[in-house]
N, C-alpha and C positions, 0 to 999 in steps of 0.2 A: 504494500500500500504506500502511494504517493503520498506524503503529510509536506506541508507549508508554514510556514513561519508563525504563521497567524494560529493557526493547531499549537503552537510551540508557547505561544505565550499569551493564550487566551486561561490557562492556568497560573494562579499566583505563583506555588508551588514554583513551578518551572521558572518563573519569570524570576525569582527568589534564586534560584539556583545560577538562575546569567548573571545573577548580580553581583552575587559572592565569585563568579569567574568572571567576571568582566576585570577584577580587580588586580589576581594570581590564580594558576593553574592550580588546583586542587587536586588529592587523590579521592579514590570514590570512597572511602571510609570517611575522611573528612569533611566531605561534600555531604554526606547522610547524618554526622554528627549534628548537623544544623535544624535536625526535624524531628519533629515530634513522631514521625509515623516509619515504619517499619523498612528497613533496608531494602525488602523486593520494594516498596511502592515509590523509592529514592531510585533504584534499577532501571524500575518502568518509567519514569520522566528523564531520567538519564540517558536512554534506548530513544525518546521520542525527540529530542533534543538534538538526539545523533543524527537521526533519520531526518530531522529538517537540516541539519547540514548546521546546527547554531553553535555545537560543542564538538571537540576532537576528544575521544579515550585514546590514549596511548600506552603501552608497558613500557616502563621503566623497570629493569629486574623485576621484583617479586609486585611492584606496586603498579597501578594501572590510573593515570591521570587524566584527568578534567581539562581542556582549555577553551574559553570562549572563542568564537570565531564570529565576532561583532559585525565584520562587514556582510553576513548574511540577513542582518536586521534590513539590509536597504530596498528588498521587496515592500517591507511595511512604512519606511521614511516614506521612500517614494507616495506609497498610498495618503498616509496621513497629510504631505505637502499638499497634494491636491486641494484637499477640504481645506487646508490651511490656509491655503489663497484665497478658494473661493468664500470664506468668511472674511477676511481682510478686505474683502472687495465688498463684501456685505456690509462692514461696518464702516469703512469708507464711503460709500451710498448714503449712507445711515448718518453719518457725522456731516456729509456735506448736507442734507433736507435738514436738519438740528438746525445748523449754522441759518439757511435760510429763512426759518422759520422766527428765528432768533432776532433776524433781521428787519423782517416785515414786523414783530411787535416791538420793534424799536422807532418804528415810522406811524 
């Protein structure tokens, strides 16, 4: 199954887990020490993370590590900019009628 970024961090969980790698690569023991919930369900957001392409596991000797790979965020930058604009462009509209209006009960 194809999963997307947006699958990736439409859980807090998950999104908790980019965040503590966004910082330093972590091992997977380390990475699970941060939750309250059981090391398979740290597994299973760690497998889903993979699968969108957000985190790298690597072995190191016996230890097997964590690293964020933030440039796959930019499916969702991109998405969110859009709306970004087109609000900016909405409140711009929005501030120029203010102003006008502003004007006319100045007169």
């Amino acid at each position: 199954m194809k999963r997307d970024a947006f699958q990736a961090i439409a859980d807090p969980t998950r999104r908790d887990i980019l965040a503590r790698l966004a910082h330093q690569s972590l091992n997977v023991n380390a990475v699970s020490e941060n939750f309250g919930v059981s090391r398979a369900a740290i597994y299973k957001h760690l497998k889903i993370l993979t699968e969108c392409g957000l985190i790298t596991i690597t072995q190191q000797g016996r230890e097997r590590y964590c690293e964020a790979q933030p440039e796959k965020l930019n499916e969702v930058t991109q998405w969110v900019e859009q709306y970004r604009q087109l609000w900016n462009q909405r409140f711009d509209n929005l501030e120029h009628i203010l102003k006008e209006l502003q004007a006319k009960d100045k007169h």
